[in-house]
C-alpha positions in Angstrom: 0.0 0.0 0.0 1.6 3.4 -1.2 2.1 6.2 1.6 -0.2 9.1 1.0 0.3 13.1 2.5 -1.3 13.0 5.9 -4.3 15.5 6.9 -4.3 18.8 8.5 -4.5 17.1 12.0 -2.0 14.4 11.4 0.4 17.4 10.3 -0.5 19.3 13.4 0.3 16.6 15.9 3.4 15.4 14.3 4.8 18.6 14.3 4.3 19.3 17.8 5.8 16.3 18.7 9.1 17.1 16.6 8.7 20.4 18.3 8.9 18.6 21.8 12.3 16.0 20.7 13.5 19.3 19.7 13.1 21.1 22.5 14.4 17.9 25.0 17.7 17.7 22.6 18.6 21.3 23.1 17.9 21.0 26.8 20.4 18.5 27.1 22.9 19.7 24.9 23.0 22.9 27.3 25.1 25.7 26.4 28.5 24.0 26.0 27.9 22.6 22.5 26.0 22.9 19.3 22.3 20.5 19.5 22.0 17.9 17.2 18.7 16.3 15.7 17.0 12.9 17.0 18.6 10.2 14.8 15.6 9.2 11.7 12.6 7.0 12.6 13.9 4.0 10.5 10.1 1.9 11.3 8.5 0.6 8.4 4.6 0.0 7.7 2.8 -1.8 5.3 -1.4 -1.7 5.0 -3.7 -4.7 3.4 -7.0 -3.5 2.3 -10.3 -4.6 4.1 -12.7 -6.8 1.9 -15.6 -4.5 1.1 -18.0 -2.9 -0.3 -19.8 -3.2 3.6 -22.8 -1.8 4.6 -24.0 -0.2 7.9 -23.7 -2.4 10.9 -20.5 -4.7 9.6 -17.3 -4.7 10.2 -14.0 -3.4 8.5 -11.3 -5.1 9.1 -7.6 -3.6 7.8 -4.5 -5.0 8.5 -0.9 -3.5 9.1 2.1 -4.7 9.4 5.0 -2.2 11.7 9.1 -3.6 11.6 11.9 -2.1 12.6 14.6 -3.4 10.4 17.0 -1.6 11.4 20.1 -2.7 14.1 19.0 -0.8 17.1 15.7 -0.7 19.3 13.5 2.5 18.6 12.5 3.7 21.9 9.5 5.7 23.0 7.1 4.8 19.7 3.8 5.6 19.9 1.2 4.1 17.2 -2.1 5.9 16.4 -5.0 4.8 14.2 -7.5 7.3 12.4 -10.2 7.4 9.9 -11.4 9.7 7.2 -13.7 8.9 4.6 -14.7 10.2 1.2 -18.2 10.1 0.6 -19.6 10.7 -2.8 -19.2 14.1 -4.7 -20.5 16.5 -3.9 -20.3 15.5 -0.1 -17.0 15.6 1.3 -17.0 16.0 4.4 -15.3 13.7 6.9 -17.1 10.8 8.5 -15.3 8.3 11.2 -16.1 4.5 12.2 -17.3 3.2 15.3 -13.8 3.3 17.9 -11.7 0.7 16.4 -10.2 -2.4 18.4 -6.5 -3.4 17.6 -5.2 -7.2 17.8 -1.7 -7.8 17.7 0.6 -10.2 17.1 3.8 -9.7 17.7 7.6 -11.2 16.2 10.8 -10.6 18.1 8.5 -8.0 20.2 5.9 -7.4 22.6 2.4 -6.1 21.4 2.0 -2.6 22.7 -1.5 -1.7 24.7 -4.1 0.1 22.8 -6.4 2.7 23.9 -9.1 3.7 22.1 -6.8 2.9 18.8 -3.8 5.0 20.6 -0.4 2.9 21.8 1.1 4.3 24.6 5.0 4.9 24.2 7.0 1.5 23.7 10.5 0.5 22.6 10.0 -1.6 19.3 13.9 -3.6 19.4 15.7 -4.5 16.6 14.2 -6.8 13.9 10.9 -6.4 15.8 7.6 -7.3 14.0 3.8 -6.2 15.0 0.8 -7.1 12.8 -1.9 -5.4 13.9 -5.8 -6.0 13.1 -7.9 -2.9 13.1 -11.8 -3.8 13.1 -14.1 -0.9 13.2 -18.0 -0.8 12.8 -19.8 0.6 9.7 -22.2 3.1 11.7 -23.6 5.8 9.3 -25.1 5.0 5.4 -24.3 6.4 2.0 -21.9 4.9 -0.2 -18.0 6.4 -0.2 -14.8 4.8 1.0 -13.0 4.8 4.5 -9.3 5.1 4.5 -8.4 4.0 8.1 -4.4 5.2 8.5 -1.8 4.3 10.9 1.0 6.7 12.0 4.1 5.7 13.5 6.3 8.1 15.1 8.7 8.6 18.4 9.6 11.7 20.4 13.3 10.4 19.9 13.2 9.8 16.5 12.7 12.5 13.6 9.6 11.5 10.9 7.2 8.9 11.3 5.7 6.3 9.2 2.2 6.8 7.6 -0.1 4.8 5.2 -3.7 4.1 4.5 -5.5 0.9 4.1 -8.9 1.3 2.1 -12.3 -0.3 2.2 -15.4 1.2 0.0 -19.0 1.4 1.6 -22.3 0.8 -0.3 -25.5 1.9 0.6 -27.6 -0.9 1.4 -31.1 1.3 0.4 -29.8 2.3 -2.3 -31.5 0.5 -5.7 -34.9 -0.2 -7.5 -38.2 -0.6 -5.9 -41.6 -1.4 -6.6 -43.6 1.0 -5.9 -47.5 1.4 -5.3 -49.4 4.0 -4.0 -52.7 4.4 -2.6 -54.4 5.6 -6.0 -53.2 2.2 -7.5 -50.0 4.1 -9.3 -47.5 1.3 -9.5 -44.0 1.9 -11.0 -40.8 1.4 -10.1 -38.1 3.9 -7.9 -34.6 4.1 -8.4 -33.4 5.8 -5.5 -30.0 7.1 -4.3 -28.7 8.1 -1.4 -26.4 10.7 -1.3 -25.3 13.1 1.4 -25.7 16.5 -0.2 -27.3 15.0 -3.4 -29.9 13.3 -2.7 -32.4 11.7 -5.1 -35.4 10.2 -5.5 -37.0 8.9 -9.3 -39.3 7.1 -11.0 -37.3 5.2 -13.3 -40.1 6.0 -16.2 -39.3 9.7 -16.0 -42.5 10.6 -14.8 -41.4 12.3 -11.8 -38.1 12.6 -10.2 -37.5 14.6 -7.2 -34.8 15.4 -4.6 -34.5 15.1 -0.9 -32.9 16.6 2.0 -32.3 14.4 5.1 -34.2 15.6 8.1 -34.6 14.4 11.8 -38.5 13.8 10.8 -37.2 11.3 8.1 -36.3 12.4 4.2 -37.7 15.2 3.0 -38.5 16.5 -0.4 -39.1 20.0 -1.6 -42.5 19.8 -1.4 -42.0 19.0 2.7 -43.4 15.3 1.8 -41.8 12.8 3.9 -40.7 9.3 3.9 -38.5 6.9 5.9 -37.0 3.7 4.9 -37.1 0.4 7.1 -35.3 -3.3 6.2 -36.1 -3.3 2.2 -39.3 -1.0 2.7 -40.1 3.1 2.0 -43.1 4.1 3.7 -44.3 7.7 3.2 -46.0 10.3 1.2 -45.2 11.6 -2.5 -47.0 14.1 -5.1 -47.2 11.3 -8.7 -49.2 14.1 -10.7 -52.1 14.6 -8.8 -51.5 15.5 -4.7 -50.1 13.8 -1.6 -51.2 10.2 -1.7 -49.4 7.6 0.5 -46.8 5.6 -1.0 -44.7 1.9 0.0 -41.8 0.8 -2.0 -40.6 -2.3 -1.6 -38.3 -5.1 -2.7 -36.6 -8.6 -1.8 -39.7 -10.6 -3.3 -40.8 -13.8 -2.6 -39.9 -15.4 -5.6 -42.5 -18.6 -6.5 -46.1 -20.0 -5.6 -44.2 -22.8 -3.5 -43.0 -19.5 -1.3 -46.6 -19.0 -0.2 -47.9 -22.5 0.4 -49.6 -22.6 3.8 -49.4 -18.7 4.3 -52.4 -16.8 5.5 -52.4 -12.5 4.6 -54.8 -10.2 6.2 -55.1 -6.9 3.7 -56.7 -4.0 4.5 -56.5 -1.1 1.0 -58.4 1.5 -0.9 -60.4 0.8 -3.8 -61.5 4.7 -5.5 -63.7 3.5 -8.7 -64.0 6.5 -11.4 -66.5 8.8 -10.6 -67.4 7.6 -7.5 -66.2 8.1 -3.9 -63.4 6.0 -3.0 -63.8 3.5 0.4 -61.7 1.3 2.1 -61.6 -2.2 2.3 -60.3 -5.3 4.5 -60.1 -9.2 3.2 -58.6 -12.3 4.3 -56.4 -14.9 1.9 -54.8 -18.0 2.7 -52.9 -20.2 -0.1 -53.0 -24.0 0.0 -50.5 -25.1 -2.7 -51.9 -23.6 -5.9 -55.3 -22.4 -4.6 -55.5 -19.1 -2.8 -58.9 -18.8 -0.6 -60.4 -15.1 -0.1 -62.8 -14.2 1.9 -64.7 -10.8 0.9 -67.6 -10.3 3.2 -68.4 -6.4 3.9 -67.1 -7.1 7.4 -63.7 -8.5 8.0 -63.5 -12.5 9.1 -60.7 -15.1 9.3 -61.3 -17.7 6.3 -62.4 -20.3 9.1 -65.4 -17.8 9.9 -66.1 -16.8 6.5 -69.9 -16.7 5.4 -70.6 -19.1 2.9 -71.4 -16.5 -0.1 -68.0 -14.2 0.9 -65.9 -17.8 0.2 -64.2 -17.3 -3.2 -61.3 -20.2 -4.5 -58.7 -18.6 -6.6 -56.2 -20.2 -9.1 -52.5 -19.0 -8.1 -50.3 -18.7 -11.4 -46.7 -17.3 -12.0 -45.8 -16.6 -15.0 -42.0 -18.4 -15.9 -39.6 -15.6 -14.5 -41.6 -13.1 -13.1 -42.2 -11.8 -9.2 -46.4 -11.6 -10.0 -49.0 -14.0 -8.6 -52.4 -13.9 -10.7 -55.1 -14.9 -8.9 -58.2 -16.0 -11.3 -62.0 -17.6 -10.3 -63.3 -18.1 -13.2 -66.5 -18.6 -11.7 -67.1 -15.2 -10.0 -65.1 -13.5 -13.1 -62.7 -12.2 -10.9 -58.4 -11.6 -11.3 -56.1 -9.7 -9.6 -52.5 -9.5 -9.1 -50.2 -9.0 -6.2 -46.3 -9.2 -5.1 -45.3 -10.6 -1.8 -42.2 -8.7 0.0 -39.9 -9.8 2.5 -39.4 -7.1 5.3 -37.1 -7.4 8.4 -37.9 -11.1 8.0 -41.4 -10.5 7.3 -43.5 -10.9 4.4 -45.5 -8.3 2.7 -48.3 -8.4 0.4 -48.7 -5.7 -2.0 -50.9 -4.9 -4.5 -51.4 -1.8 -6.7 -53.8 -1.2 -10.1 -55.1 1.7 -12.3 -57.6 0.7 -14.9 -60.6 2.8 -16.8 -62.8 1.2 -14.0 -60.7 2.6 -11.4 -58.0 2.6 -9.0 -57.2 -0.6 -6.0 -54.7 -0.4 -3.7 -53.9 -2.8 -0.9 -51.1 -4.0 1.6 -51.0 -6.9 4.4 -49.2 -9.2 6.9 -49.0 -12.8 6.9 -48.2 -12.8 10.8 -49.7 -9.4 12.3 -49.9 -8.8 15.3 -52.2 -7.4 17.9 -51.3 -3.8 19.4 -49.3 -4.7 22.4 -46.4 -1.9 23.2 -45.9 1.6 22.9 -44.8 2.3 19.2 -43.1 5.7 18.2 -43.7 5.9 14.6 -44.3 8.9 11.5 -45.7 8.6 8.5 -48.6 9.7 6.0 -51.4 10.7 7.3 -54.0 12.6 5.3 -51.8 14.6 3.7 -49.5 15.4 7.3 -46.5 13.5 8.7 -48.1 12.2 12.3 -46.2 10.6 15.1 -48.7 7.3 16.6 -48.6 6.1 20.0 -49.6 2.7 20.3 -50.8 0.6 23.2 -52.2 -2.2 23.6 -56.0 -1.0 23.7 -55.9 2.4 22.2 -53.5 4.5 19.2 -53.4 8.3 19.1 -52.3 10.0 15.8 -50.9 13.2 16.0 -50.2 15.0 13.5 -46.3 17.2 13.5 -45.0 19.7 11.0 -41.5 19.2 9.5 -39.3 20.3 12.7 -41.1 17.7 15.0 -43.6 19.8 16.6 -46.6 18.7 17.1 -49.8 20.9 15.7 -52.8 19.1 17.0 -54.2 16.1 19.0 -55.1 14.1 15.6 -57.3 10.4 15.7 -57.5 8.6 18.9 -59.6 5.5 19.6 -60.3 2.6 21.6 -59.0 -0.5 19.8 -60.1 -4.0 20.1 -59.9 -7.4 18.2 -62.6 -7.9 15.4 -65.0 -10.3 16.5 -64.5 -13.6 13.9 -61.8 -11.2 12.0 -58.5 -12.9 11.7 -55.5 -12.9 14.6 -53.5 -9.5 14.3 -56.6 -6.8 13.1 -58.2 -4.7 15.6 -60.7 -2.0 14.6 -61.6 1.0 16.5 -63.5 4.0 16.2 -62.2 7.9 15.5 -63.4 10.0 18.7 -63.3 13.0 16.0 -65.7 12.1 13.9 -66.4 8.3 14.5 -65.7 7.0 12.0 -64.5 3.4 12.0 -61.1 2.4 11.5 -59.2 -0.7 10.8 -55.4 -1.5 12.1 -52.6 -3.9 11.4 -49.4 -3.6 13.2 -46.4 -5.6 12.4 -42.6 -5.2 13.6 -41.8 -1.7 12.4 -44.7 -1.3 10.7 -48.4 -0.1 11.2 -51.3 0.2 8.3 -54.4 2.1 9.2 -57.0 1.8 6.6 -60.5 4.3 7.5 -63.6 6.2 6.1 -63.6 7.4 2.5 -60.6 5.2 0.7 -58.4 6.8 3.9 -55.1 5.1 4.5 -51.9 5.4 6.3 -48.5 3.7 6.7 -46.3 4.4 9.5 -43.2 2.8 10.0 -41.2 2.9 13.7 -39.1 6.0 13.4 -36.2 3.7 15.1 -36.6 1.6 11.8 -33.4 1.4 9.3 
């Protein structure tokens, strides 16, 4: 690995400590004879790369290797690890890992003791070795490349010994997602994370907008906000005709055989042309190639499912493709869907525009009933809202775009359905009450309501 012109900082310290060998040779030359400077560091290091690219939460590891090949110990050498990073143009700016650890091994030596990646002063002797392992956690996104450096130097010995080991850093949101929105838009996003250039686009070209980070999530021009979780965006967008709520996804589950024995509860929107849009709740559970639906007015589990609500659906994939095609021919009935994995969940999707209208709809395969306190934000009626969860109530409440909150939004008392399927609990608006529908899943909370209404909110602790 090549040596490479140290940083402003590096500069500083090394020159302070020349400053203070400098200072210590005068003093003991005294006045009887003309000072002479500290002898030249003759250390050597050497830097292997860490495998990469890595994503937040692993590990870098970088390896050096510190000799002294010389013929007489170096006393008093101090070894110091730092980290600088180059993120993408046009961010520069200077981003650290986690506080690395150092291993060592040492040949014809002792290993020194690190602090907080600092050795404190050691004699390194003669034909002395040290290979040291410097791990360091991943702890911020966006994609550039860390160059962790070592610096050798002694306050008896003039220079030092610098290079740089290397390891590039991907963003793990970063990529295509299917997209579908609560009108039925579905398209896919290329999105990019990029500190100071931010971007956000629908691969067609229809729309493409930018994004700042923000504390209340990431937030466009138009102070729309989203968040991301584990392969999910959740959050609000303006397609062409206002603020409708939006989830991206990706990581599908890829064949029929993936959903054998599953059962989804799916609450949506359907808004026909010319008429008022409502919301809507349904049951499915997939036996091998059959998928079961149950679409009574009111929601129930398949097992409770009134005789005339019972519909049998055959499950298709076409060779090669991530879409299941439901058809009963006897009802004249189709529909499509994708299934998502999440956090190590699944999620169905499904998104349609048509002359007849537009359908949206999302579910769980294992929801779960409101049981903890959930701090969450996302779309809510055209707001960002912040939801507190328990295990027999929510309140919505809406915030503006520096985390205040403006009003006591929906609250209501929540409870399970009666012969609705395990995980959806229904309630009633104390604003206008109006009934509501809920299904809650790790990081992530669906609220479907009165007049094609519906919200996603994903656990603002969700990455």
């Amino acid at each position: 690995m090549q040596a490479v012109l140290a940083t402003a900082p590096l500069r500083a310290r090394r020159a302070a400590a020349l400053f203070v060998a400098a200072v210590a040779a005068a003093l003991l030359a005294g006045c009887d004879g003309p000072s002479h400077p500290p002898p030249v560091l003759p250390v050597t290091v050497t830097a292997v790369d860490a495998t990469g690219p890595l994503i937040k939460g692993q590990t870098a590891v970088f390896t050096f290797t510190v000799s002294n090949p010389s013929s007489g110990d170096v006393p008093e050498l101090t070894l110091r690890t730092d980290q600088f990073v180059s993120l993408a143009s046009p961010d520069t700016s200077v981003r650290a890992l986690d506080t690395p650890t150092v291993a060592c091994v040492a040949h014809n030596a002792t290993c020194p003791v690190f602090t907080v990646g600092i050795a404190a002063p050691f004699t390194l002797p003669a034909g002395g070795v040290l290979t040291l392992t410097v791990a360091a956690v991943v702890d911020f996104d966006y994609a550039g490349t860390v160059a962790q450096e070592l610096d050798a130097g002694s306050t008896a010995r003039s220079g030092d010994a610098i290079v740089q080991a290397h390891v590039v850093l991907a963003d793990a949101r970063e990529g295509y997602y299917e997209l579908f929105t609560a009108s039925g838009l579905r398209t896919n996003l290329d999105v990019r994370f990029k500190a100071g250039a931010t971007k956000f686009a629908v691969s067609s070209g229809a729309v493409e907008n930018t994004f700042v980070e923000h504390q209340a999530g990431y937030v466009f021009a138009s102070g729309l906000v989203f968040k991301t979780g584990p392969d999910i965006l959740v959050g609000q967008a303006n397609f062409g005709h206002g603020p409708e709520t939006f989830i991206g996804a990706r990581n599908f589950a890829g064949t029929v055989a993936d959903l054998d024995g599953l059962a989804f509860t799916v609450v949506g929107v359907t808004s026909p042309t010319g008429g008022a849009a409502s919301s809507t709740v349904r049951t499915m559970a997939i036996s091998g190639s059959t998928l079961s639906a149950c679409v009574a007015a009111t929601p129930h589990a398949i097992a409770t499912c009134p005789a005339g609500s019972l519909r049998r659906y055959a499950l298709v994939q076409p060779p090669g493709d991530v879409i299941f095609t439901a058809t009963d021919a006897a009802d004249n009935d189709s529909f499509s869907f994708q299934v998502f994995r999440s956090g190590g969940h699944l999620l169905l999707l499904q998104a349609d525009q048509s002359a007849t209208g537009g359908v949206f709809a999302a579910g769980f395969s294992d929801a779960a009933a409101a049981a903890t306190p959930l701090a969450a934000i996302g779309a809510v009626a055209g707001t960002q809202a912040r939801v507190a969860l328990a295990a027999d109530s929510f309140a919505i409440s809406p915030i503006d775009i520096e985390d205040r909150l403006l009003s006591q939004g929906a609250t209501a008392a929540l409870a399970p359905v009666a012969g609705g399927p395990a995980g959806l609990v229904a309630g009633v608006r104390a604003s206008d009450n109006a009934a509501l529908l809920m299904l809650q899943q790790s990081g992530l909370l669906l609220v479907s309501g009165p007049a094609g209404e519906f919200d996603a909110l994903i656990d603002q602790g969700a990455r």
